[in-house]
C-alpha positions as CSV (number, residue, x, y, z in Angstrom):
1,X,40.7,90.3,105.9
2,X,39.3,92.6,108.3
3,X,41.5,93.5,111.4
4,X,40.9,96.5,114.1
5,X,43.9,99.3,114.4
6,X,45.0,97.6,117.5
7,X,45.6,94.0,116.4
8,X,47.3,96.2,112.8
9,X,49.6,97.7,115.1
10,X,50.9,94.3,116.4
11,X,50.9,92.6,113.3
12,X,51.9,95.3,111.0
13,X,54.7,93.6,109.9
14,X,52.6,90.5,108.7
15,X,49.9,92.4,107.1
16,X,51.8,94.2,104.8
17,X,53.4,90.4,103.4
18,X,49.6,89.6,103.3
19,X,49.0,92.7,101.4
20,X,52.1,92.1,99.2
21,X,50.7,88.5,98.0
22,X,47.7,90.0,96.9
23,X,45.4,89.4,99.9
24,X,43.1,92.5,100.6
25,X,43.6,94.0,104.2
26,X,41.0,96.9,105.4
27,X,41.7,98.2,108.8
28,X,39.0,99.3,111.3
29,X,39.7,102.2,113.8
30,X,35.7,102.5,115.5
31,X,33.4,103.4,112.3
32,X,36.1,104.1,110.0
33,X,37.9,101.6,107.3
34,X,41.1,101.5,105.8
35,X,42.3,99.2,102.8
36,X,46.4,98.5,103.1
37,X,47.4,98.9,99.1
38,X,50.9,97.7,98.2
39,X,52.5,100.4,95.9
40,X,55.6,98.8,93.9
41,X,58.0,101.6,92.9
42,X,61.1,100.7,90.6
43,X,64.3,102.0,90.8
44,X,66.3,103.3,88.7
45,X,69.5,100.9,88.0
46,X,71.7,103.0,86.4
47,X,72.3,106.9,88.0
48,X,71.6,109.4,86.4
49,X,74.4,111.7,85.0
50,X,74.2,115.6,84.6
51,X,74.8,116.8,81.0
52,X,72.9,113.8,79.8
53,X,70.6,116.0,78.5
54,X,72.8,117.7,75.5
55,X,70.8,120.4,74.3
56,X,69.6,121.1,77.2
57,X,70.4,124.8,77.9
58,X,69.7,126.3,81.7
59,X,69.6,130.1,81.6
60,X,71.4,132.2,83.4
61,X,68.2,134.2,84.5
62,X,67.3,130.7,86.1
63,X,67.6,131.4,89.8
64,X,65.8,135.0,89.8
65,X,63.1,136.0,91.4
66,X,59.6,135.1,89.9
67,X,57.6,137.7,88.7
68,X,55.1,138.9,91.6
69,X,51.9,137.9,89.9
70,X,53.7,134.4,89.3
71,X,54.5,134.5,92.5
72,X,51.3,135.1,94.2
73,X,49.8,132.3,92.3
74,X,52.1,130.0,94.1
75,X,51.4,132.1,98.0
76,X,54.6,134.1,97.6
77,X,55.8,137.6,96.9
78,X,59.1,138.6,95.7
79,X,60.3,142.0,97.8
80,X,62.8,143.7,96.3
């Protein structure tokens, strides 16, 4: 189904149920298409509990400061 961005924004609602049962939607704003994908995420059921992990050992170094090549890498720079 084909449907400008005008008519998607007033039916938005009923495009995504389309979208849900499987039928494709592409959505035209002037020269320029869209396809509306339905992602499914699950959730988790149970929640998650801390020390679940036993030998799982967090450092006490954990929270320092990267080292300054490590941080450049990720566009920062530890000054000390």
């Amino acid at each position: 189904m084909l449907v400008d961005i005008h008519e998607a924004e007033n039916n938005l609602s009923k495009l995504i149920d389309k979208a849900h049962a499987g039928e494709e939607i592409i959505i035209k704003k002037d020269d320029i298409e869209a396809r509306l994908h339905i992602l499914r995420f699950q959730t988790r059921k149970e929640h998650r509990k801390p020390g679940a992990i036993p030998d799982l050992i967090i450092k006490d170094n954990f929270d320092d400061p990267l080292p300054n090549d490590i941080a450049e890498a990720f566009g920062k720079v530890n000054l000390k």
